[in-house]
SEGULO-821640 format. One record per residue (C-alpha): residue in three letters; x, y, z. Coordinates in steps of 0.001 Angstrom, whole numbers, padded with zeros to 6 digits, always signed. Each point is the difference from the previous one (the first is absolute). Layout:
BEGIN
alaXYZ/...
REM end
This chain:
BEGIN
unk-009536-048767-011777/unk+004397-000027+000227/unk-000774+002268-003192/unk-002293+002440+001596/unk+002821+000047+003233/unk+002825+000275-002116/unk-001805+003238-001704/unk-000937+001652+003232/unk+003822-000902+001420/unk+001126+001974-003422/unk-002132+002805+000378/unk+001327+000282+004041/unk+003448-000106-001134/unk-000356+002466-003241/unk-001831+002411+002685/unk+002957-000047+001988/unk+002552+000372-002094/unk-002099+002546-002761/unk+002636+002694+001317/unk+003618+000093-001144/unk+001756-003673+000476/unk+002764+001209+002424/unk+002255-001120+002428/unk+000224+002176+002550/unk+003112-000417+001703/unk+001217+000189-003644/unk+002424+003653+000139/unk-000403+000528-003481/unk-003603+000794+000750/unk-000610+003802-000589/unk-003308+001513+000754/unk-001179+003580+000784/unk-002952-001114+002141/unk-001363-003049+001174/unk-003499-001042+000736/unk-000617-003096+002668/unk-003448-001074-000422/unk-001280-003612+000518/unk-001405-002379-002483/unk-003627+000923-001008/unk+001700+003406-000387/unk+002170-000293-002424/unk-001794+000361-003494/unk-001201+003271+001299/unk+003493+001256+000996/unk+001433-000601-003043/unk-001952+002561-001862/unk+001012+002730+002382/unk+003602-001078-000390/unk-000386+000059-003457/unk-001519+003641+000244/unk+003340+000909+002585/unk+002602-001650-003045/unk-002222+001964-003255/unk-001206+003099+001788/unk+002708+000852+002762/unk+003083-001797-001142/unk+000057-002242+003238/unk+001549-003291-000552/unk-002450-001748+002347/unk-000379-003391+001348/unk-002921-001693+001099/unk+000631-002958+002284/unk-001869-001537+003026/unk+000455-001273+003528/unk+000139-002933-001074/unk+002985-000113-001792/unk+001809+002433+002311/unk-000495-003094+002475/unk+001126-002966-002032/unk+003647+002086-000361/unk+000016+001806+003388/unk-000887-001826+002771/unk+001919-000258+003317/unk-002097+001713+002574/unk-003556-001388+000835/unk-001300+003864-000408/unk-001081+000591-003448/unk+000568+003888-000118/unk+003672-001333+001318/unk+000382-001663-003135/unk-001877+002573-001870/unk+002238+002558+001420/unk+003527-001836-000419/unk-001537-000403-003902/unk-000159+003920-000494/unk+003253+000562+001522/unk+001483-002575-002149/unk-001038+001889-002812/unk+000648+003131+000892/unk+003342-001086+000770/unk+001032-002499-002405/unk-002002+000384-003044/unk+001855+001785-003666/unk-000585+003940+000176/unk-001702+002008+000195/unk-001285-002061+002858/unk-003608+000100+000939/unk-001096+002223+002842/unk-003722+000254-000783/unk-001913-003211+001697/unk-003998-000354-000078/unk-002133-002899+001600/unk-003024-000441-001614/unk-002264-002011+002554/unk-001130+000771+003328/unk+002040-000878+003106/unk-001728-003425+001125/unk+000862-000810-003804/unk+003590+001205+000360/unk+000779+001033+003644/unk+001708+002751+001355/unk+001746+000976+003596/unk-002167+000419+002763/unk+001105+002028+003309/unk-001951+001940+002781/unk-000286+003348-001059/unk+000247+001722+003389/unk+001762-002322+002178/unk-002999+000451+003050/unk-002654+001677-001216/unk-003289-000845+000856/unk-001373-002035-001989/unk+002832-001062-001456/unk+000239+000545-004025/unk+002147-002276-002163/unk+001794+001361-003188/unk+000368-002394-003318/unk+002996+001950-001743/unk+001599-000454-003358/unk+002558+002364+000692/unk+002578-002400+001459/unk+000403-001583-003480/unk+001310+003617-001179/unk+002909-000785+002018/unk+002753-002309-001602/unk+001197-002009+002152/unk+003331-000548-001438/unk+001087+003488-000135/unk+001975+001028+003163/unk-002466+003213+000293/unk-003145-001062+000993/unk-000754+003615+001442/unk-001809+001136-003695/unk-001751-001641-001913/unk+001222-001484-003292/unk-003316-001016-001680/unk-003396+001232-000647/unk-002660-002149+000569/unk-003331+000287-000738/unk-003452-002175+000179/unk-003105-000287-001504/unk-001436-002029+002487/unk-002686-001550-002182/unk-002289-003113+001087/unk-001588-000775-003340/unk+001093+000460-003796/unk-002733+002885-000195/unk+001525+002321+002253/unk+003544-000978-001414/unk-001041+001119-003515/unk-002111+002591+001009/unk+003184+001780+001184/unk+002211-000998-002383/unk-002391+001413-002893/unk-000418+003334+001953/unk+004207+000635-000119/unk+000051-001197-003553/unk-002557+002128-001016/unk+001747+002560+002149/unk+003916-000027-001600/unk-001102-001115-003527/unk-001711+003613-000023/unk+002521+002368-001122/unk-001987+002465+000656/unk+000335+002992+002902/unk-003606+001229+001257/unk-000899+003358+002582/unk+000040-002753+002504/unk+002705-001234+000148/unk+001558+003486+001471/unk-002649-000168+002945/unk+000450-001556+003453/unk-002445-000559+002942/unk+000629+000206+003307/unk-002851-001331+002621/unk+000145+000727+003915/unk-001494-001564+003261/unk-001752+002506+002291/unk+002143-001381+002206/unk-002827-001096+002877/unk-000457-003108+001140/unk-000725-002250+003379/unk+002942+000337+001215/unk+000473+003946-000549/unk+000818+002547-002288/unk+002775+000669-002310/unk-001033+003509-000785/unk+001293+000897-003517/unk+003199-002780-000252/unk-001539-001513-002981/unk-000556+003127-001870/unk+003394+001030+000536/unk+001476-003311-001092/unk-001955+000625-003265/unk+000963+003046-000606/unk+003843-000734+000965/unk-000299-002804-002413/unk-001735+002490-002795/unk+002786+002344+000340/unk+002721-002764-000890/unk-001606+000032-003366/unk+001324+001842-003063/unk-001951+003158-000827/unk-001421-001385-002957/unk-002204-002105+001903/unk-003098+001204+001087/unk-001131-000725+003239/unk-003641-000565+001004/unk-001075-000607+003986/unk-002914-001328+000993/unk-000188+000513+004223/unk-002472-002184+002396/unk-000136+002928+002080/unk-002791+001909-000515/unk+002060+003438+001460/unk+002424-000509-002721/unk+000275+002157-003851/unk+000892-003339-001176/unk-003399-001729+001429/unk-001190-002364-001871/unk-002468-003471-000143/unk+000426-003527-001038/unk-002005+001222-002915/unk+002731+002579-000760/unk+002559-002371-000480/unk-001755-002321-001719/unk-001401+002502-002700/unk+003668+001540-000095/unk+001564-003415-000942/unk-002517-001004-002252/unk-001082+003464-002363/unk+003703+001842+000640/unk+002468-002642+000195/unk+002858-000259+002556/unk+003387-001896-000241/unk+000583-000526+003639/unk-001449-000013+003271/unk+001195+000503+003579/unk-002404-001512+002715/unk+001509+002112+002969/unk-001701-001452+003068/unk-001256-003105+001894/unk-000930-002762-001927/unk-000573-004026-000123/unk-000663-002086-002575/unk-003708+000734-000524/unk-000129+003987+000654/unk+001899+002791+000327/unk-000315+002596+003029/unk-002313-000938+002835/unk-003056+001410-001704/unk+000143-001683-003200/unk+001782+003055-002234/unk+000563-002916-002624/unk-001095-003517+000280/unk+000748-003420-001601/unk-003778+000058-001428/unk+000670+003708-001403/unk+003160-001786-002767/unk-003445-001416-002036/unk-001249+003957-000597/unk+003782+000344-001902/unk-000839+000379-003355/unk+003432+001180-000841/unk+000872-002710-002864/unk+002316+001802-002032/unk+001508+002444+002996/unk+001448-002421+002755/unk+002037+000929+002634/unk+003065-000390+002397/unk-001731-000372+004121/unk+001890+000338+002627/unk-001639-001038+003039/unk+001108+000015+003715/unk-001352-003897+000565/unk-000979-002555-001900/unk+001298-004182-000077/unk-000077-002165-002980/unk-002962-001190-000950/unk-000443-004211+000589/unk-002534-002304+000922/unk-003472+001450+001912/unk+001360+003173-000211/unk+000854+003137-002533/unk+001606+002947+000296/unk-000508+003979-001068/unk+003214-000083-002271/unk-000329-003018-001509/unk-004152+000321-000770/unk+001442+003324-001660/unk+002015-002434-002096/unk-002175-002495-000270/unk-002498+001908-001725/unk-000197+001347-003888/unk-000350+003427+001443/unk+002225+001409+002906/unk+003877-000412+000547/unk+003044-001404-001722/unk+002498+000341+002957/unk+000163+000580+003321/unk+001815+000608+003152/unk-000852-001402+002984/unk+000921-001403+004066/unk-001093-003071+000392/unk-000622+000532+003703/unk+000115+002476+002765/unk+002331+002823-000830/unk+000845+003174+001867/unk-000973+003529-001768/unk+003232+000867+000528/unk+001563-002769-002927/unk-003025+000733-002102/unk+000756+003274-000431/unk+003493-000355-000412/unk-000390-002882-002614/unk-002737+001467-001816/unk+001572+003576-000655/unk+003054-001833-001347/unk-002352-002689-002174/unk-001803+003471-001485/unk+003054+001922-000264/unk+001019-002284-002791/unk-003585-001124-001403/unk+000401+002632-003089/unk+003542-000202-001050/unk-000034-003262-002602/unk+001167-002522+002362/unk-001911-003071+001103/unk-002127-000751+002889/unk+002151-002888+000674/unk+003507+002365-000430/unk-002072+003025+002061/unk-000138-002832+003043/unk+003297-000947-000531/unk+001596+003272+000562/unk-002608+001030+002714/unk+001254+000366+003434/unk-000507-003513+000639/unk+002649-001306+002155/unk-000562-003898+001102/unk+001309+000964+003217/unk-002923+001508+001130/unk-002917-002372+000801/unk-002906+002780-000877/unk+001388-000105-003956/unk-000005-003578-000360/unk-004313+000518+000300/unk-000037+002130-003036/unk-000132-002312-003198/unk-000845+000676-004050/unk-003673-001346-000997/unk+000165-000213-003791/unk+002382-000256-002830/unk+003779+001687+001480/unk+000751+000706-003942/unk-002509+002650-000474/unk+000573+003637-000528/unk-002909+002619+000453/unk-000186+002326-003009/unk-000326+003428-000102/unk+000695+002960-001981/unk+002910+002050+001016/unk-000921+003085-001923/unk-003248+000587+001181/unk-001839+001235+003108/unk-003106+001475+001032/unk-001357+000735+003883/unk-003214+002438+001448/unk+002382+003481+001717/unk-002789+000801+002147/unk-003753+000271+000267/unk-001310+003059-000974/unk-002835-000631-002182/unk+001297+001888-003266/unk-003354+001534-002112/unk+001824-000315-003560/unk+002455-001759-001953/unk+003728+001357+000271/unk+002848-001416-001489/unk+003176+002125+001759/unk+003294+000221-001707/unk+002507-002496+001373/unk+002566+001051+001713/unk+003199-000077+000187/unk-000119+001171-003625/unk+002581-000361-001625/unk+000543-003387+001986/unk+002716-003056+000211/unk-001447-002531+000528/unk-003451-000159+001321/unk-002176+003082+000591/unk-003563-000025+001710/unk-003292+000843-001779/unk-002903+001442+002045/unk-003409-000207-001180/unk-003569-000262+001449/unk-003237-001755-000775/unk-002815+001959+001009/unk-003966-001534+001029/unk-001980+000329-002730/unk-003459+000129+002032/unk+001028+001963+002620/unk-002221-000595+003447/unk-000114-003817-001070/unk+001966-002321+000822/unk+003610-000189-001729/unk+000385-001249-003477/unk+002231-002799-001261/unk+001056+000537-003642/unk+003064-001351-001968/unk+003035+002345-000020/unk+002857-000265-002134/unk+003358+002047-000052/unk+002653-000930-003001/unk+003618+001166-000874/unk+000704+000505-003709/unk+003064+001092-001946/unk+000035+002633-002293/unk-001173-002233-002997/unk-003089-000962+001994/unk+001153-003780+000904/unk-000989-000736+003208/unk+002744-000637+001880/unk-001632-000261+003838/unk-003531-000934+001971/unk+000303+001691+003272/unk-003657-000401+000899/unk-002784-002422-001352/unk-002645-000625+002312/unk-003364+000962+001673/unk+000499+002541+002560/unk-002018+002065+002233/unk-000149+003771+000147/unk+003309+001545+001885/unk+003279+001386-000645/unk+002602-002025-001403/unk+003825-000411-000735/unk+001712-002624-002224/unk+003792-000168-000748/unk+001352+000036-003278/unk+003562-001871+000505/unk+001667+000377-003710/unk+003706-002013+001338/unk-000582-001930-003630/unk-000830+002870-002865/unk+002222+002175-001121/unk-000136+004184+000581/unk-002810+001897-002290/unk-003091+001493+000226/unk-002781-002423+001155/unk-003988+000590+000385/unk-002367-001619+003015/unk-003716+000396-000784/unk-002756-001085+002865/unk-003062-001236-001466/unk-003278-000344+002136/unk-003471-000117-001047/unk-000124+002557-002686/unk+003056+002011+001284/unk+003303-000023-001538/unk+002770+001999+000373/unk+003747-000153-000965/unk+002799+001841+001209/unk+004049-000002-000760/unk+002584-000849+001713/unk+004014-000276-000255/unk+002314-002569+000708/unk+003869+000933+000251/unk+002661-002381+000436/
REM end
């Protein structure tokens, strides 16, 4: 029997101390990122940290409350001690000293701070924020924030791994699809009980779209049924899952269970995601950590093998206003090879201003969304073309990018509008492919992808569009 106790006392102690053995008040300590988890946790975290040190050349350590609270422990909070922990280490660790900080468990597990969101509204609505541990408290600015932290706010070892497999799966791809390059922005209708917002939402959606490169291609998908961009909850869903999209703005009202008064996108609509092997960035107006009794949007979107790998979210009320703001300044950066945890960071984010300290990371803060800077591809207008045209691009000569117009005509015409797979490749003048600027189903329209050739050198250079039977190829001329 002392046998069989001594074994299960081991296998406690080996669980808890699987990660790195590490003092950590010890300043020799350098780390890139640093997961706090708790116990049961562990074995699960140390294969993503493994995948950060092989795959993204993150020195990471894995380490748990626990631990944090045998070394720092002078306040009866636990986020106090939590907190004072990060800022140690940000402060007084070897650099390059960490900035990226993850929990991975939810926030009964590992708690956050909680404040009323709205000092007076009715009913009153409480906020659970990690964002004050972004702020070090040793440094005599506390007016930015010094650290990104993010959370997987998982409740069992399933919906841990089942987002950790979905970003490994996601960086250890060095591959660049069609994709990648596309973005989708979803609006409210704006009405609800208490009035109507006319077109607010649409115009912070397409505010946010316009902070976006121009190799991104934007798709919007409207609740109102008097808008072009009109669409269903079927829409999206069959846009995410059989297109592929690397972010998504919810612009509009929203709780944790459903988005926009009528139910534009629910909690029960993240099981139709069949998106595997295209997740996505969300950012969503509001949405809390997901805990005991109760889950969240975001965090379902993580939970699941299909749907998100990052988000951006309040975690309580928030005024329009500071979602706007925030979320054109999140998006401006979203495509330019920084991470989501950096893109926060440099947002307008000042800790100041109560309304920011809502907004918080949901996900891993290392990640970087991938994309394809020399490719582009977006519908011009809707004319329904009756044949296949491939124009000439212009400008031609060009330095550095150069549109390409083509169109994709319905086959049956009267009938309804045919998908089909379109490609449109770049090659140099000894036929090696050197570009894929399109490489996806479409529908029949007019199109317009840009060629951006910043990394060849000057020459002659052929694009040929291939749909169905048709191919064409045309030349063009790149002068530096």
């Amino acid at each position: 029997m002392r046998s069989f106790i001594l074994a299960l006392s081991l296998l406690f102690m080996t669980s808890t101390i699987i990660s790195q053995n590490v003092t950590l008040r010890d300043n020799s300590n350098q780390y890139d990122f640093v997961i706090i988890t708790i116990d049961q946790f562990v074995p699960a975290c140390e294969t993503f940290k493994d995948h950060k040190e092989n795959t993204r050349n993150l020195k990471t350590l894995v380490t748990t409350k626990n631990q944090i609270l045998s070394e720092f422990n002078d306040s009866v909070l636990v986020q106090d001690n939590i907190r004072e922990f990060i800022s140690y280490a940000g402060t007084n660790w070897a650099s390059p000293k960490p900035i990226y900080f993850m929990f991975a468990a939810d926030v009964d597990s590992i708690p956050n701070f909680s404040f009323e969101s709205i000092p007076g509204y009715e009913p009153p609505d409480t906020s659970r924020s990690d964002y004050f541990y972004g702020i070090n408290i040793f440094d005599e600015d506390t007016t930015k924030l010094s650290f990104a932290i993010g959370r997987i706010s998982a409740r069992t070892e399933t919906e841990l791994t089942n987002y950790f497999s979905k970003v490994i799966t996601y960086e250890s791809d060095p591959q660049v699809y069609p994709w990648n390059n596309n973005a989708l922005y979803i609006a409210d209708d704006g009405k609800s009980s208490n009035g109507d917002d006319g077109h607010l939402w649409e115009r912070i959606a397409i505010d946010v779209s316009n902070e976006t490169p121009d190799f991104i291609n934007h798709k919007y998908f409207f609740e109102s049924d008097t808008s072009e961009y009109f669409g269903t909850t079927d829409s999206i869903i069959n846009y995410v899952n059989n297109i592929g999209t690397s972010a998504i703005i919810f612009s509009g009202h929203a709780n944790d269970v459903i988005f926009t008064h009528e139910g534009f996108f629910t909690i029960s609509d993240i099981a139709k995601l069949d998106n595997l092997n295209k997740p996505f960035f969300a950012s969503i107006a509001y949405n809390t950590f997901s805990g005991d009794g109760h889950t969240s949007m975001t965090d379902q979107m993580l939970f699941s093998k299909s749907g998100a790998l990052a988000g951006i979210a309040s975690v309580g009320l928030t005024y329009t206003a500071t979602y706007k703001k925030i979320n054109r300044s999140i998006w401006k950066n979203l495509y330019t090879e920084i991470s989501i945890g950096e893109n926060f960071l440099i947002s307008d984010l000042e800790t100041t201003r109560r309304e920011n300290t809502k907004y918080n990371i949901f996900g891993d803060p290392t990640l970087v969304l991938k994309f394809d800077l020399l490719a582009s591809t977006k519908p011009i207008n809707k004319d329904m073309p009756s044949d296949y045209m491939l124009s000439q691009n212009y400008p031609n000569p060009f330095n550095p990018s150069t549109k390409i117009k083509y169109s994709i005509p319905n086959v049956e015409m009267g009938h309804a509008p045919s998908v089909r797979n379109v490609t449109l490749k770049v090659y140099d003048i000894l036929g090696r492919e050197v570009a894929t600027l399109v490489n996806e189903q479409q529908s029949p329209g007019n199109y317009e992808a840009i060629f951006n050739a910043s990394h060849l050198p000057s020459g002659s250079y052929f694009y040929q569009l291939r749909a169905g039977t048709f191919v064409q190829t045309k030349k063009m001329l790149l002068i530096k």
